[in-house]
Each structure stands twice: as C-alpha cells, then as structure tokens.
C-alpha positions in Angstrom: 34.8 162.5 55.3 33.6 160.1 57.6 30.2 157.9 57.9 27.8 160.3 59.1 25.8 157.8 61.1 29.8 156.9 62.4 28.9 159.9 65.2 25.8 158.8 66.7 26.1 155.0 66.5 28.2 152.6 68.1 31.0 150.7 66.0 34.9 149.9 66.8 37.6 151.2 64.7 40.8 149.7 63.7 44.6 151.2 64.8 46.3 149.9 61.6 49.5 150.4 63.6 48.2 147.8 66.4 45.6 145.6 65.1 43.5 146.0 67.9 40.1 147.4 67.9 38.4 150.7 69.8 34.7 150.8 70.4 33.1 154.0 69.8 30.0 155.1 71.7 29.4 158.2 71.1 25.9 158.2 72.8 27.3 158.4 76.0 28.9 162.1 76.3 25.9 163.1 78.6 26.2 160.2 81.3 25.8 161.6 85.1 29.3 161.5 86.9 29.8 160.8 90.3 33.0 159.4 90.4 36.7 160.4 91.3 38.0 164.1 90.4 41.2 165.2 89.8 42.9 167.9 92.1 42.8 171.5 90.0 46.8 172.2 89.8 48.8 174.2 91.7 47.6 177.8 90.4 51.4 178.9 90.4 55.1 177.7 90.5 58.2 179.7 91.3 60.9 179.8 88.9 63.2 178.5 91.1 62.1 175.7 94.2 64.9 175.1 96.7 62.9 171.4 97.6 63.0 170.3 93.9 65.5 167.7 93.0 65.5 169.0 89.5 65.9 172.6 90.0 69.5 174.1 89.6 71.9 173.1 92.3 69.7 171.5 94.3 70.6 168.1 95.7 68.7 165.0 94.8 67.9 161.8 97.4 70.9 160.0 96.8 73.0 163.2 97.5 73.9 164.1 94.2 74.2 167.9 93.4 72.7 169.2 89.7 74.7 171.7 88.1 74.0 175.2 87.5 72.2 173.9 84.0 71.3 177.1 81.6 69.5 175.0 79.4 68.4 171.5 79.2 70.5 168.5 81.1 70.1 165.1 82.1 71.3 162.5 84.1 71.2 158.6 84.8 67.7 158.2 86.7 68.8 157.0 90.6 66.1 155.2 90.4 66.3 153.7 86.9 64.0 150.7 85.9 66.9 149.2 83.9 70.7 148.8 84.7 73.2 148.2 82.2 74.9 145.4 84.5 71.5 143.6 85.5 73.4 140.5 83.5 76.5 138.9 82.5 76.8 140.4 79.2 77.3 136.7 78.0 73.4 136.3 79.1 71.9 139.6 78.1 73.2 139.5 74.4 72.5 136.1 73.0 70.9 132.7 72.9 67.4 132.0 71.6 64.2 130.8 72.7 64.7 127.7 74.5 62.1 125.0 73.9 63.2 122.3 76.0 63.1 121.5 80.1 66.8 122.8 80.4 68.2 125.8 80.2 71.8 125.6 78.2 73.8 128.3 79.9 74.5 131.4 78.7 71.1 131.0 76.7 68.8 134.2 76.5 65.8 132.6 77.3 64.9 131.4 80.9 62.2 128.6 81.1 60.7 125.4 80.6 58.9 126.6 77.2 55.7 127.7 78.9 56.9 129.8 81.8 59.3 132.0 80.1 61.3 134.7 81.4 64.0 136.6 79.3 66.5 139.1 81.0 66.8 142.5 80.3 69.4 145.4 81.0 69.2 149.0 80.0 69.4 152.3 81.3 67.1 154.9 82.4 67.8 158.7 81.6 66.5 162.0 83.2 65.8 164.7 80.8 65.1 168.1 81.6 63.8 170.6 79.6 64.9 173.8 81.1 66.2 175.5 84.8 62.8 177.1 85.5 60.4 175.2 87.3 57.2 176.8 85.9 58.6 176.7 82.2 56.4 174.0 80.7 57.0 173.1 77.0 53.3 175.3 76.0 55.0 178.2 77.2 58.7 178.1 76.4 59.5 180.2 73.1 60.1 178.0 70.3 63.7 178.2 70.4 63.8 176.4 73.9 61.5 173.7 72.3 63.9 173.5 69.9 66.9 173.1 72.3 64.3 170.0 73.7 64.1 167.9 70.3 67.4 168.9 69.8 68.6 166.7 73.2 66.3 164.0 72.4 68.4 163.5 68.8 71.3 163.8 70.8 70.1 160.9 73.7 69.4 158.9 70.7 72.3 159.2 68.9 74.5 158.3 71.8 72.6 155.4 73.4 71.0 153.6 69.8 74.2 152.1 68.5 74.3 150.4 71.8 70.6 149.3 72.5 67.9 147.4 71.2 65.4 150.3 71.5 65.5 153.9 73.0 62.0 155.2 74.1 62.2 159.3 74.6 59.1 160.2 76.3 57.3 162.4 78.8 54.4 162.4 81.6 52.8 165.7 82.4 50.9 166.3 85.5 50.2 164.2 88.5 46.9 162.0 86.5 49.8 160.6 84.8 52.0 159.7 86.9 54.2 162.4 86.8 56.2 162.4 90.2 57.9 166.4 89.9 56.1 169.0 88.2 59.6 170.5 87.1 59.2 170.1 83.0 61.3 167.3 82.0 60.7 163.9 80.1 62.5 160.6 80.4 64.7 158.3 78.0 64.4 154.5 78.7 67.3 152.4 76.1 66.6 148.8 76.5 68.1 145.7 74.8 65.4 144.0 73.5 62.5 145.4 71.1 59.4 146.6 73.4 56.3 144.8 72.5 54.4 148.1 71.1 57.0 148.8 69.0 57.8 145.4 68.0 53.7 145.3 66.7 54.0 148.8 65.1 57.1 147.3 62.9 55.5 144.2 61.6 52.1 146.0 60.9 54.7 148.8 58.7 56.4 146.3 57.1 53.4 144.4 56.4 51.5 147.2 55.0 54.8 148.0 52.9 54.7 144.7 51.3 51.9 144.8 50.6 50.9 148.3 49.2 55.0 149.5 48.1 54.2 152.5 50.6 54.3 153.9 54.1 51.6 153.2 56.4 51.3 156.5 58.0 52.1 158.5 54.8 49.1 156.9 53.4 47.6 157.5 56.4 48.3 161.3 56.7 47.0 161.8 52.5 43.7 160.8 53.9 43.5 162.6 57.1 44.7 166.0 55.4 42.2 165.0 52.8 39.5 164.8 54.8 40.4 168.2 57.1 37.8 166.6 60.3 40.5 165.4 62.2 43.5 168.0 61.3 44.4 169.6 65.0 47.3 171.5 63.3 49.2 172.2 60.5 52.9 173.5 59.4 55.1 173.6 56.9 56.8 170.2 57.9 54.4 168.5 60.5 50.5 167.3 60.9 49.0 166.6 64.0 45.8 164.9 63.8 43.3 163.0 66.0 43.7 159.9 64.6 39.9 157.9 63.0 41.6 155.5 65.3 42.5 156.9 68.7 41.6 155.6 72.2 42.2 158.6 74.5 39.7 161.7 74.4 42.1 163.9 72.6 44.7 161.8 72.0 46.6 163.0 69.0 49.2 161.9 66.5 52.0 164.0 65.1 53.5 163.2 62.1 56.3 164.9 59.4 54.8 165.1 55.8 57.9 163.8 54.7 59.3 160.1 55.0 61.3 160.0 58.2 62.4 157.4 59.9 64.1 158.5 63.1 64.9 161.9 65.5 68.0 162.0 64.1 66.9 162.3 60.4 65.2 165.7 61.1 67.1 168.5 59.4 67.2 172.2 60.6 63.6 173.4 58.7 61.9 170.1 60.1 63.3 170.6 64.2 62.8 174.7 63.8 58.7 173.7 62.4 58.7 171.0 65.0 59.0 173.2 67.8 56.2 175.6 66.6 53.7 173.2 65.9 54.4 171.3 69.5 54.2 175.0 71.1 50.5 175.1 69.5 49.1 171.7 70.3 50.5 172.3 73.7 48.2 175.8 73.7 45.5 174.2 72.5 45.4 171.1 75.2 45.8 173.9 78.4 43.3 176.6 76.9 40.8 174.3 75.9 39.6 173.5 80.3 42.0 176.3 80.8 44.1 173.6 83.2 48.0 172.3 82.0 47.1 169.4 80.3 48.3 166.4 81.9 48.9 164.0 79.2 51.6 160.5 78.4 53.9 161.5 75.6 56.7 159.7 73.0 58.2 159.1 69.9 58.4 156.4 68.4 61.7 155.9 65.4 62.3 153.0 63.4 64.4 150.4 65.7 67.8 149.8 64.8 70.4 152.6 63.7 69.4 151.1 59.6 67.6 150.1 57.4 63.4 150.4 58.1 62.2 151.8 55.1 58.9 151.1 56.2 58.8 153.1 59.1 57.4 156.3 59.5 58.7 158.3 62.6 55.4 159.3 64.9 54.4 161.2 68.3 51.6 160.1 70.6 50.0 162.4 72.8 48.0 160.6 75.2 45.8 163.3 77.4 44.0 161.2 80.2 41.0 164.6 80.4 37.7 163.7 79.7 35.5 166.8 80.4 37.2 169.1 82.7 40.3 170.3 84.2 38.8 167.3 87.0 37.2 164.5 85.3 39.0 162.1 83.7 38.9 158.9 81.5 39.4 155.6 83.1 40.8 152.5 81.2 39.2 149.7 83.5 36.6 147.1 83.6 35.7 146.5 79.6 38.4 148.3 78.4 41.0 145.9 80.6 39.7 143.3 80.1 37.9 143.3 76.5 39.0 145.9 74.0 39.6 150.0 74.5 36.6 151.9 74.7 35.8 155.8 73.9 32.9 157.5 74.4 33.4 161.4 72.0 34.3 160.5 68.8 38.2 161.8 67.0 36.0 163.9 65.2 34.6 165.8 68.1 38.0 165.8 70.1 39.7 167.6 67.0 36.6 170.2 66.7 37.1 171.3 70.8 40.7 171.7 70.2 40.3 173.7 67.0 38.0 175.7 68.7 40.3 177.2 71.3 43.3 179.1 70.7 46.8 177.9 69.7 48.7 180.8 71.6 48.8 180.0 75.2 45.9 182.3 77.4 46.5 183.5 80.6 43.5 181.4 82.5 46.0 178.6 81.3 48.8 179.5 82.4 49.1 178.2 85.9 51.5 175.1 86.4 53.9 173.6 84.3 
C-alpha cells in the first residue's frame, strides 16, 4: 500500500522505465478554472459518411479509392512522415557517429560532432479498425477487437524484419490530435531505435542485470499486491495506473506472463486481450460519460530476437482532467522542468473503478 501522507503531500515519483521524475501535488484538485474547454463531441456518427476518406469506397485526397473493406484494412499513409527512399540505401543503413569536421561519404552520421543530424527512412501505415464510422474499439464486440490486435501482429510481422523499430499506435478524439473520427490507429516502422524506446531498453536490461528479472513483471507482483492501482483484471492481462504515471488516468496494460512482442501472444492471451481492452475502453467513456480521447501504443522488444529483458507493455495516455471539457496541459514547468500531476494514480484508478466496465448509453455518442 502506498505512504498515506503520499496523497496529501507533495513528492515526485520515479518511471523506472524512463528515469525521469513526476511531481505529485495532490493539493491542487480544487483550483478554480478559467482556461480553455474542449468542444463536447459530436453526439452521433452514421455508420457510413460519404465525406470520410476512411469509410468504404470513398476516395481519399490524392484520388485513391478504398475498397469495399468487411473488416479491418490499411494502407501506406499519403501523407506518411517517413519514406522508405528518403536515402540512398548506402546512407540510411550504415556508417557511425562521425567525430571529426568531415563527413566520409556514405557515413550515417551528418555533422561536425556538435551539430549532428542522422537520416532516417521509414514508412507510415494506416490502420483501420472496422467499415463503420461510429464503431469505436469500447463498443465493438470482442471479436472485432480481436480482428484489431490480430492486424497489429500481422503489421509487425511483415514490416519488423525490415526496420529498426515498428510503433503501432492510436489517437482518439480531436484533444489528441486525431484528424478523422473514423476508428483507426496508425503504424510508423522506422530504421533507427526511437529515443523512448531506446531508454525503456537500457533501463530493462539494466534492471535485468542487475536483479536476474523483468522490470515490469516485478513491477506488476507489486501492483496486484497492493490492489490501489488495479483498473482491471483477466485471466491473461492487468491494467494498472501505474505509482508512476504522468497523465490523469493514464494507464498501463500488461500480460502476467513474460512476453516480449505482439507476435508472441497465443490464441487465450489475444481472445483475453480483446475483453480487457473492451472494459478499460468502458470505463474511460462512462466515467464523464464522453469518448475518451486519449494517445495509445505498444511498445515490443526491438529487434525480431533476443530481449529477454523486455516485457511487452500498452500506454494509454487520456489528456481529460475533470470533465468531458477540461483538460490537462503539459506546459510551462512541466516543459520545461519535470512532468507534473495534480490527482494522484491512486485516485485516477478509484474513479475508474467506480464506473462501469460495460459501455452506458450516456457514453455512447462518437467513436
């Protein structure tokens, strides 16, 4: 259990898979707001939108026509942040660091040791999730969940052999960026190691070394342990508010068992998957009765072997604070000192424990 005087006192709190520190200030829940809202959702969508450039058939801005899709689909993003031909392959695959005032050619690294630039190619993937354009993941049936994790193995299959690093993930609602409400994630395969999970592989491995075990296994011993922080539970999966988190109700989901990548998950572990994802995603829209915006994504061990150390994790990063219209702002201290919070993990997992994890009508409305 944690430090009783832990909710009404300020202190930080370490992410063991970062390093960094969160201050905690629990104090100030009951600050006056006067400062942006969020506009409430759309109360409804239509299953099908003709001006969509996801929906079925429908043509997108370059001119391309989807398919008549039955389940989930994808395609190359036309507006992808990475192309696979950005560089001679000669450049984009080799050389090192280069510490001297020349550049040798065909080196990987572009500067005079100080200014440093190093070029990247990749590809950028469309994912969606199903034909209808009001079928958000919280209220597809468990089996179309399951047709979801199923294509994100499949997108990682394909594309890890080739790349550094394949990042599945997925912004809901328009606080997060999300540019179509049509439910679908995205798939970005780079070919280098992104910083975040570069960190989260040397703070595994170190812990590893050091202790013989897995971070987050040790991890999820304590928070099941404990019970304060447990959002939900199945057969095969936790989902926690992490002691460490950042966002409001930012939660973790982890398999009890060792598992390194997507692609590891058998049958029992994708089927239990898809029905604990269905309840979070209840709880996040019942509890302001809104569909939760939030950042989500997995994060597998890099490389198609070896990483004994890692544990495979999702992040759910919900943006709300304390309505469907007020959100949490990462600015000022928290850009440009540490990350700040102000309800504790604690409190976050309570509220969500305290709503439904079956989908209510008032929270219905939107994707």
């Amino acid at each position: 259990m944690v430090d009783e005087r832990l909710a009404r006192r300020t202190h930080r709190r370490l992410d063991p898979l970062s390093g960094r520190w969160v201050l905690v200030s629990p104090h100030r829940t009951d600050r006056p707001w006067q400062g942006q809202e969020e506009s409430p959702p759309t109360p409804s969508r239509p299953q099908f939108d003709e001006s969509c450039y996801l929906c079925p058939g429908n043509s997108r801005v370059g001119g391309e026509v989807n398919p008549d899709y039955e389940d989930t689909w994808w395609f190359t993003n036309d507006f992808a942040a990475l192309l696979p031909d950005a560089w001679p392959e000669s450049v984009a695959s080799g050389g090192r660091p280069n510490t001297g005032s020349e550049v040798a050619p065909g080196d990987r690294w572009i500067g005079d040791g100080l200014l440093v630039s190093e070029p990247v190619s990749g590809t950028c993937r469309v994912l969606c999730f199903s034909p209808r354009h009001d079928l958000s993941l919280s209220r597809a049936s468990a089996a179309q969940v399951r047709q979801v994790i199923d294509l994100w193995s499949d997108q990682y299959t394909e594309l890890a052999p080739r790349w550094a690093y394949v990042q599945v993930f997925q912004n809901r609602g328009s606080a997060m960026g999300a540019s179509n409400p049509h439910p679908h994630g995205q798939l970005w395969a780079t070919s280098v190691l992104p910083r975040q999970i570069a960190t989260e592989d040397t703070r595994q491995a170190a812990h590893h070394d050091e202790h013989g075990s897995v971070l987050l296994l040790d991890t999820l011993d304590r928070e099941v342990a404990a019970g304060e922080r447990v959002v939900v539970e199945g057969e095969h999966w936790v989902v926690v508010a992490p002691f460490w988190a950042t966002w409001p109700y930012e939660t973790l989901v982890l398999p009890r068992a060792h598992v390194r990548r997507l692609t590891d998950l058998d049958d029992a572990q994708r089927d239990d998957l898809a029905v604990v994802m269905k309840r979070l995603l209840a709880r996040y829209d019942n509890l302001f009765r809104t569909p939760f915006p939030y950042s989500m994504g997995w994060h597998v061990a890099p490389g198609v072997d070896g990483g004994d150390h890692w544990q495979l994790h999702g992040h759910f990063y919900p943006p709300l604070l304390r309505s469907a219209t007020v959100r949490k702002f990462m600015v000022g201290f928290e850009l440009l000192a540490e990350e700040q919070r102000d309800i504790t993990p604690e409190v976050a997992a309570a509220a969500l424990l305290d709503v439904s994890d079956t989908i209510e009508v008032a929270a219905q409305a939107g994707p």
